[in-house]
Structures are given as C-alpha cells and as structure tokens.
N, C-alpha and C positions, 0 to 999 in steps of 0.2 A: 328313221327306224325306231321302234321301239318292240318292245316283249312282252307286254302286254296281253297273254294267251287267254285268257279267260274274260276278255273285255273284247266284246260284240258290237258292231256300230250297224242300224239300221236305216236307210235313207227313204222315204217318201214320196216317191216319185209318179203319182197318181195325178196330180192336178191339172187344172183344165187352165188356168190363167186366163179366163172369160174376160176379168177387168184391163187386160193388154190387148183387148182384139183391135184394129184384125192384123198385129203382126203373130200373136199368139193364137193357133186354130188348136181344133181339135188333134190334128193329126200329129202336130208340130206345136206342142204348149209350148208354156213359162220356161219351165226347166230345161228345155232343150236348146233355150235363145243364147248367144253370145251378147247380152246386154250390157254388162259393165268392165268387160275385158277380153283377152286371148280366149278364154273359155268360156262354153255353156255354165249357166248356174248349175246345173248338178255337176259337171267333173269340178267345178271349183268347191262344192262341199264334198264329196270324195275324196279329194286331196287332203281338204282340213283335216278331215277324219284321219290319214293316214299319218296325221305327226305324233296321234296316241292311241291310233288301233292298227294292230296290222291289217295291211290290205286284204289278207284273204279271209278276216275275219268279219269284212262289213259287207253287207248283203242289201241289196235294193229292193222294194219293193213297188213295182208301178201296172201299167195296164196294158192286158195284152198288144193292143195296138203301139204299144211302145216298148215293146219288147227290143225288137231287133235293133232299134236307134239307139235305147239306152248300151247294149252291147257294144254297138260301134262308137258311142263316145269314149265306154271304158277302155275298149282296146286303144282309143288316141292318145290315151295318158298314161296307161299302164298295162304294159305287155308279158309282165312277170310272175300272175296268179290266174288262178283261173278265179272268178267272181260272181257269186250264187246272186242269181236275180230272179224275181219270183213275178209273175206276171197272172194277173186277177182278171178273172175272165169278167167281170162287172164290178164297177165300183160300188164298193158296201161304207164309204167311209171311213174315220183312221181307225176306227176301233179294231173289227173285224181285221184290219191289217198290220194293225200292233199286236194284237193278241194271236194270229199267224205267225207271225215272224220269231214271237218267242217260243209256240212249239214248233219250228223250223229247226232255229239255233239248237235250243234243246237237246230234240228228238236226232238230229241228224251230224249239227257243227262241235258243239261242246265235247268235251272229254266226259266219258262213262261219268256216271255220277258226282256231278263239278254242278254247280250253279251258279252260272254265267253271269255278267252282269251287263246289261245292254244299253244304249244310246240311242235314241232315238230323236234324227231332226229330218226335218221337211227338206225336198230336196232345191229347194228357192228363195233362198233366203241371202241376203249380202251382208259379210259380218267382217266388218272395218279394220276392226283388231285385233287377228289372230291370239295372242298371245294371251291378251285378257280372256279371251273366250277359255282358253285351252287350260288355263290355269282354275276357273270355274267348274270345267268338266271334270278335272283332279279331284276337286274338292268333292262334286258330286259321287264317284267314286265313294267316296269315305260313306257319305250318307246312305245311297243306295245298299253298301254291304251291312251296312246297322234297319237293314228290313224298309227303308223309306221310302216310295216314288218321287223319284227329286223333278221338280218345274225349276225350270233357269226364268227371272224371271228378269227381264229389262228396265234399266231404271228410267223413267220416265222422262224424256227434257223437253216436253210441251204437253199441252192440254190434246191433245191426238182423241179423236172422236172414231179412227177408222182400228182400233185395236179393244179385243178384251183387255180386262184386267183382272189380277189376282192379288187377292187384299189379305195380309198378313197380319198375325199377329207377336207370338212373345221368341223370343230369339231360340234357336236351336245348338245347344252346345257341344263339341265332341273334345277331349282328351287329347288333342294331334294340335300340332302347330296350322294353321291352316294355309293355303298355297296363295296368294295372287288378289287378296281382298285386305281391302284399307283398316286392319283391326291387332292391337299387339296383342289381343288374350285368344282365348278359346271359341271365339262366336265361331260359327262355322254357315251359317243360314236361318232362315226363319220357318214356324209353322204356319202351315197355308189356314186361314180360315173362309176365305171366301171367293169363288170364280163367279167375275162378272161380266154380263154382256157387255157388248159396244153402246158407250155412252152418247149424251147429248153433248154439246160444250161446255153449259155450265158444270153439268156432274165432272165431266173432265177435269175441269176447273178446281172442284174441288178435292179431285182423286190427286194432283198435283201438290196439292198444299199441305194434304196431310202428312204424304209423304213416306207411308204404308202401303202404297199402291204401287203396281208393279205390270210393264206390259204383260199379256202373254205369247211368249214366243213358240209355242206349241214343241220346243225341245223338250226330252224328257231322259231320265234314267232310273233304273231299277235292276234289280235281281229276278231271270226269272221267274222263278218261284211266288215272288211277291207281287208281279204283274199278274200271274195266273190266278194268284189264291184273290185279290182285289176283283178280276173279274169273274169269279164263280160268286163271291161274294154276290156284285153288285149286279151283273150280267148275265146271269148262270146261262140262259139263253143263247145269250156270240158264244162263249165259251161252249156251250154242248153244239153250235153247232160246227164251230173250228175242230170241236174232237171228231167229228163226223169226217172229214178230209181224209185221203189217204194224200201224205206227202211225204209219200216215197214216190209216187207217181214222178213226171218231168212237165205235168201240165196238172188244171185244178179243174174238174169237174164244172162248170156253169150254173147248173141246175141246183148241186150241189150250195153251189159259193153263194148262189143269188136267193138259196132258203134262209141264209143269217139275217139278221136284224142289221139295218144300213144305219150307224149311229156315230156320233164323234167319240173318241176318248174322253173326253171331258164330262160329256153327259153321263156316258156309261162308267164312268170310274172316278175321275178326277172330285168330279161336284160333290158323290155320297163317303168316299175315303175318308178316315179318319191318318191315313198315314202318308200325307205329302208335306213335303218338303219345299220349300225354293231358296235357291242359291241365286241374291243380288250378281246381274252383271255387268257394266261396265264397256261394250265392243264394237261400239257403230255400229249395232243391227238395223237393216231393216228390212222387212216382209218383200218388199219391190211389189206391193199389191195394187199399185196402180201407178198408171202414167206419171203421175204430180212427185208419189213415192221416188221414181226413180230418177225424173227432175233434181229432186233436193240433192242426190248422190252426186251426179253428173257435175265435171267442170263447167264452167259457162263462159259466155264472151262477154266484152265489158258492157253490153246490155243484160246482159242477166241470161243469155239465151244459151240455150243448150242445140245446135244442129248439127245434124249427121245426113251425108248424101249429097245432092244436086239442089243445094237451095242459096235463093237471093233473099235476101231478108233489111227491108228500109222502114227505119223508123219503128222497127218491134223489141217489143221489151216482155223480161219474164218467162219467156216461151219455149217450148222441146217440140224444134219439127225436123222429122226424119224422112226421106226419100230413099225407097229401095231404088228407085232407077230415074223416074221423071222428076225434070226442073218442076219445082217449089217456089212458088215468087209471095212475099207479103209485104204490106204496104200499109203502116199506123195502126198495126194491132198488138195487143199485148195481153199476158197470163192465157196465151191458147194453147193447146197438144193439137198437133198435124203430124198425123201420120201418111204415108201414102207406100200401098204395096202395089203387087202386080193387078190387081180384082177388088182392090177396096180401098178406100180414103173414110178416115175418122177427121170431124173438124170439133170440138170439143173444149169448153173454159174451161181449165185447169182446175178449179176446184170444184168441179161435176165430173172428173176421172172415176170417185168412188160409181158412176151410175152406168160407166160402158160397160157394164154387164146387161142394163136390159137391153141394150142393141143384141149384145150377144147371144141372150136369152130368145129374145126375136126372130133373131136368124134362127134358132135350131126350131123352136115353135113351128116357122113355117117352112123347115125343111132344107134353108138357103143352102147353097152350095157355098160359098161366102166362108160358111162357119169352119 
C-alpha cells in the first residue's frame, strides 16, 4: 500500500510482439503471454506499479481489440478498484498515447487543479529486481517535480546491438539525499545529451567502454504539465490533435484518433527537449523482445537448454524449444528456437530471433490467417 495520491502510473499496452510469433498473434500479443511466470507480462507490471502507486491511480492504455482481455487479467489480480483502461481505436504509436493519457489523468483522475506526476512503462518488459527498480522511480519523482522528463536508463552489461541507447552527459544534482543509487553526496542522475538508434556491434562496442551510454528502456516520468508544454513545443500537431478528442466519451472516435500523426515519444519529444533527465538503473531488465531475449532469462538444463511441453531432446545444446501440445524430438542440434503451436511451428538459429518479425510481417502482408 502506499499514499501516494497525486502519483499516476500509466501502462502500454498496445504492442503486437511480432518478434514472439507465432506464440504471440495479433489477437493474443506479448503482454498478454504467461512467459516467465504465474502471470501475464502486463499483470506482473501492474502489480510492480502497485508497491508505489495506488491501484486506482494507474490506468492502461492498449488497443481496442484488447480491451476486454486486458480487463479480465486485471480483474485476476485485483478485484478491489475499478481500473480506467483506455482502448485506441488504431495504433498512432507511444506519442499520441502518452500525450492522451496525460490529458486523461488530468482532465478527468487528478484533483482540481494538482499537477500530477505520471509513470510511464511499457506493458512487457521483465524487471529482475524489484526493489532497485522501485527505489530509481522515487528518485525520479524528485526530478520530474523540479519540471524534468526523466528516462530510466539501463546500465549496459554487454555490447547489445538489439537496444537504443541514450548517451549522457554532466551529472544532475538535487539538495535531497537520494534513494537506492550507489553515491554518498547529492548526484541524483544525469543530463541526457543524446538518443541513439540501434547500433552495429562495434558501435556497441564502443558505447560499452565509454561508459556514458545507457539502454533505453522506453520508461519515463514527468509532470503533467511538462509532458504537455514539451509536446506543444515539439509536436504542436499530436497535441492539437489529442485536444480534438472528447474524453469524457467511454470510447474514442477512429476517424478522430487516426487524423493524429502516428509517431514515437522519442522523436516527437525526447530527441528535440532540452529537459530530460535519466536516472542510472541497476534491475535485470529486459525488453523480452525476442526469443534468444527471453532464453537468457529462463533457467536451463545442464545442456544449456531451456524446454517447456512435450519434448525429447538428444544431444542438443543452447536451445529454447517449447510445445503447446505435440511431442518435439531433436537429435545434435544446438543454439535453435522451436516453437510449436496449435497452426504454426517456427524453426529458427537463435541469433536470427531479432528477424521473426519478417515471417511475421509476411503473414499479415498476405493476409495469413496464421498472424
């Protein structure tokens, strides 16, 4: 429990998890998988959220066609709020959905003239250590109420090729003792100077060594006020057309939703701001954005192998093969993903997971029923 009234947490729950097909479909993504435990990836980040926001303070945002399942997970974990979920008749990207969300809270959850301070993380993500996490978020807090867009950023522990990065520069100071980061004085976080794409290896290589580089983990936090005034700034566009919504309605217009500009927060805000923040963190994250991704997490057997289901496996090493229902037999292979559903099998080398998205891509191209 905590009291925390004026602290908003919004979740993400839009993604398609193309690079998990075909346990991850359209209708049934990422976030709705029980992949690394009791729970779907979204109730296990609604829970997190709930150890420093209250429950009826954090509010979902995903796509109509998951409206009603994201409802029925919350009700499996938490039968004590009711839970504002906001369902986007077309995907516009996080912008358009971050900059909703905060005149949601706003206009609708906050108290009369208060300005909120909001959370913002994807709803799929595996984050190892609670507590580091959560002591990051505090800290953010402090920053975001001093006017700042805080990025949490990841500290790097390999040359990782399949993540942005956010390249910092001179240290960020606040007056407060600061919560849960390895520092006795005042440091609190750093200023952002640069968002970059997904690298090569050697750029990796180098983003590693320097040691100013930082994943991105696409969390964020702000006031907001300070989310709105950055996108009128940088975006005036999403913004004039999110003020177009009427969201007192109990649905969103289509026609309406689908005239915004489809863009990431990053581009639209993040990249041109002069007022981000990131907070070093510290917590086993990881994306879960592909098969190999969710390999690394998994326990293994003393061949290295990760399997789940109906499988024989002689002489294979390295490997995650799962069976919803039919025996699985392999025989002196190693570093492969097998998956096998009810309508579809993936055979797949483990370090080509980042590319089952163009199978995925494929299927919806031509229609497949598959997808």
């Amino acid at each position: 429990m905590n009291d925390n009234k004026n602290i908003f947490g919004v979740i993400l729950a839009g993604g398609s998890g193309s690079r998990l097909w075909p346990l991850s479909r359209e209708m049934y993504p990422k976030q709705l998988l029980k992949l690394t435990g009791e729970n779907s990836l979204f109730q296990s980040t609604f829970l997190r959220l709930t150890d420093i926001i209250p429950a009826k303070n954090i509010i979902t945002v995903t796509n109509d066609l998951h409206l009603n399942e994201i409802n029925i997970q919350l009700k499996e974990i938490n039968q004590n709020h009711r839970h504002a979920t906001i369902g986007e008749p077309v995907g516009r990207n996080t912008a358009p959905a971050i900059g909703l969300s905060a005149l949601f809270i706003q206009n609708n959850l906050a108290e009369e003239n208060s300005d909120p301070v909001i959370f913002v993380t994807p709803s799929d993500h595996l984050i190892q250590d609670n507590e580091a996490f959560l002591d990051a978020v505090r800290e953010g807090i402090k920053l975001a109420e001093d006017g700042y867009i805080v990025t949490f950023g990841i500290k790097p522990s390999k040359p990782e090729t399949g993540y942005g990065y956010i390249k910092t520069n001179k240290d960020l100071r606040l007056p407060r003792q600061p919560l849960g980061l390895p520092r006795n004085d005042n440091f609190i976080g750093y200023k952002v100077e640069e968002f970059k794409e997904k690298p090569d290896f050697e750029t990796a290589k180098r983003y590693l060594e320097a040691g100013n580089y930082f994943w991105n983990s696409g969390i964020f936090m702000f006031k907001a006020s300070t989310i709105l005034k950055e996108m009128q700034i940088h975006s005036p566009d999403v913004l004039a057309g999110l003020n177009k919504l009427d969201l007192i309605k109990d649905f969103i217009e289509k026609e309406d939703y689908q005239a915004i500009p489809s863009i990431s927060i990053d581009y639209a805000v993040m990249e041109k701001s002069d007022r981000i923040a990131l907070i070093p963190v510290d917590c086993g994250w990881n994306d879960l954005g592909s098969w190999e991704s969710i390999y690394d997490v998994m326990d293994k057997d003393t061949n290295n192998n990760y399997t789940k289901g109906n499988i024989i496996a002689i002489e294979t090493e390295d490997s995650y093969i799962y069976s919803s229902s039919k025996l699985v037999s392999t025989i002196g292979v190693k570093n492969l993903v097998i998956i096998e559903t009810e309508d579809a099998i993936l055979v797949c080398d483990k370090s080509r997971t980042q590319d089952v998205k163009i199978i995925f891509d494929k299927l919806k191209k031509e229609n497949k029923k598959e997808i």
